[in-house]
C-alpha positions in Angstrom: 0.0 0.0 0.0 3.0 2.6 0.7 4.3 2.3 -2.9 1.1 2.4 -4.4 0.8 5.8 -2.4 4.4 6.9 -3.1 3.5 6.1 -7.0 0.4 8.1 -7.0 1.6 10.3 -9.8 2.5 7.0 -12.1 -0.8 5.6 -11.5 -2.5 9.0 -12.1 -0.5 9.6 -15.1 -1.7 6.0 -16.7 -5.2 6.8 -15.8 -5.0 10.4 -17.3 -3.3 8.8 -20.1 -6.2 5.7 -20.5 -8.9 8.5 -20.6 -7.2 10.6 -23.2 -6.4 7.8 -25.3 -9.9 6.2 -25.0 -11.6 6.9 -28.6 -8.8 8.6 -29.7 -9.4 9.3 -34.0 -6.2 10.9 -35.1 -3.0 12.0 -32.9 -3.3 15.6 -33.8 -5.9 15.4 -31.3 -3.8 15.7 -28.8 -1.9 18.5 -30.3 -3.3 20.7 -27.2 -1.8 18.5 -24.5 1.9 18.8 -25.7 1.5 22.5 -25.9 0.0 21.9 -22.2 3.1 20.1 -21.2 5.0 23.0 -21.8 2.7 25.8 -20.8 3.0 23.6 -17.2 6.9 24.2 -17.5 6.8 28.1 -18.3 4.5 28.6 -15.6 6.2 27.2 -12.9 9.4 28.9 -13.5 7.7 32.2 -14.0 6.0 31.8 -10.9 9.0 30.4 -9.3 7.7 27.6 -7.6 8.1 23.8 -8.4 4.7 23.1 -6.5 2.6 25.4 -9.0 3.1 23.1 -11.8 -0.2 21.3 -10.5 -2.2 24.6 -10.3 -1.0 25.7 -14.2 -1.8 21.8 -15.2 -5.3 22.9 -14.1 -4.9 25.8 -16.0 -4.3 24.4 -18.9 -6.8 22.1 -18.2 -9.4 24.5 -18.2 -7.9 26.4 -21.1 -8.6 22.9 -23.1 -11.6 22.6 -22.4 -13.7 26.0 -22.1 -13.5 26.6 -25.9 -14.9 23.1 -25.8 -17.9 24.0 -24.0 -18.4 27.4 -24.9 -18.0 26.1 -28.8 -15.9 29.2 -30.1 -14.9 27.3 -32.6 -11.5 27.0 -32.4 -8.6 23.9 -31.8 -7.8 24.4 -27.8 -4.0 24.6 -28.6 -4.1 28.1 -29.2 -6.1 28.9 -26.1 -3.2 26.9 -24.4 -0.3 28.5 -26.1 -2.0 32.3 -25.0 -1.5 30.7 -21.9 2.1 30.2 -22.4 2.8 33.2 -24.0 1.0 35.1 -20.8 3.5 33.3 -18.6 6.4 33.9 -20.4 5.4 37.8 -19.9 5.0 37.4 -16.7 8.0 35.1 -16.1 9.9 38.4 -18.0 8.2 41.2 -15.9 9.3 39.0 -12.7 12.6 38.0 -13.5 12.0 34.5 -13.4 15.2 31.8 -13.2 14.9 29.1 -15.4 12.9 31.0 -17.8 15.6 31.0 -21.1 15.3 27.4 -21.0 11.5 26.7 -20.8 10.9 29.0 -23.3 13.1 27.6 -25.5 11.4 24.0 -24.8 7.5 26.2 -25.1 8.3 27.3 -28.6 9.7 24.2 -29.7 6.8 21.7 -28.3 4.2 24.8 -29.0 5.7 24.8 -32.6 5.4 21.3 -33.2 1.8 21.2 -31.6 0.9 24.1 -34.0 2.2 22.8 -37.0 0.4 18.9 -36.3 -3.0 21.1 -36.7 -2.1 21.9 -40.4 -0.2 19.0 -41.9 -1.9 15.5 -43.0 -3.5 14.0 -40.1 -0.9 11.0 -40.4 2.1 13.2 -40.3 0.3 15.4 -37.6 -0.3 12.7 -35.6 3.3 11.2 -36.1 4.6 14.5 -35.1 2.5 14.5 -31.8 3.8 11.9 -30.8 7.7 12.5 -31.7 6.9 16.0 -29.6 5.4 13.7 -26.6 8.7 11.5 -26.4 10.5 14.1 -26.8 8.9 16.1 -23.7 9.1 12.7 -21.9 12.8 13.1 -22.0 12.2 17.1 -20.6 10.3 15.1 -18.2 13.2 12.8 -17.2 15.6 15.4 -17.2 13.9 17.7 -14.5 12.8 14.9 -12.5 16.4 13.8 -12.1 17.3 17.2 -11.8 14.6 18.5 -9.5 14.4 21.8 -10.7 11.2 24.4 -12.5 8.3 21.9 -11.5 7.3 19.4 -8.9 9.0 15.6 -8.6 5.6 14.1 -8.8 4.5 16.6 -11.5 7.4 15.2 -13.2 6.6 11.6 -12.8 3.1 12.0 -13.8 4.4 14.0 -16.9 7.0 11.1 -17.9 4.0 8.6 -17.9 1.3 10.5 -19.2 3.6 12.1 -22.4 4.5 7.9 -23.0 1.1 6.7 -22.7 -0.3 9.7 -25.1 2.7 9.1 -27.5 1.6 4.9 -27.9 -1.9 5.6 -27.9 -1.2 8.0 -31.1 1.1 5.8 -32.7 -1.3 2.8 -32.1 -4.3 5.2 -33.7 -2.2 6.3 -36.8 -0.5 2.9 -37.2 -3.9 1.0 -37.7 -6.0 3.5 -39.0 
């Protein structure tokens, strides 16, 4: 029972990853959670504290899903890169540590995550996924590291970015 509790974020990030992945059409789908993953990096650092990763994954969170529900008609991912983009400004007007690096990482996985939403679906997808293994290894790094975001936030990140990555190349794969 302790490691299952010590795990938490593992098992949370397979069953965040499960419900994401469940009727999954086309990888490009998920183009709004690897901007997410950065956006969750950029705001920690500009708020400079590790613990608010969770708080900005809720952001984004909510930032995925209101132009869902309010129907405004456009792909989430740029809802979730305005995010980023607002907490790169205020990373800036704070003088943020660790900023030059996850903005670097933002604009690459928020580039790759645009681009998906205007390329073939197969190639989109494809790209997701590359973009999702590749922020598994950002993942990796700061866990080891401990720096810009939580150790569980980390953890759960590593797992969910893996899962999200299969699921997609499972989809596009036997489409």
């Amino acid at each position: 029972m302790r490691i299952a509790l010590r795990r938490w974020p593992v098992l949370a990030g397979l069953g965040f990853a499960a419900f994401l992945g469940l009727g999954l059409a086309s990888g490009t789908e998920l183009a709004k959670v690897l901007a997410a993953s950065a956006v969750v990096y950029i705001g920690a650092a500009a708020l400079k504290r590790p613990a608010a990763a969770w708080p900005v994954f809720f952001a984004t969170f909510i930032a995925i899903g209101m132009p869902q529900v309010l129907k405004l008609g456009f792909d989430p991912t740029w809802s979730v890169l305005g995010l980023g983009v607002a907490s790169l400004v205020y990373g800036l007007v704070r003088r943020a540590e660790n900023l030059t690096p996850q903005t670097i990482a933002m604009l690459g996985f928020g580039a790759v995550a645009a681009i998906a939403l205007f390329v073939n679906p197969v190639v989109g997808g494809f790209l997701v996924a590359a973009g999702l293994l590749g922020h598994t290894a950002w993942d990796v790094y700061h866990h080891w590291k401990n720096k810009v975001v939580a150790r569980s936030m980390a953890e759960f990140c590593m797992v969910l970015d893996t899962g999200l990555a299969a699921a997609i190349v499972y989809v596009t794969v036997t489409a």
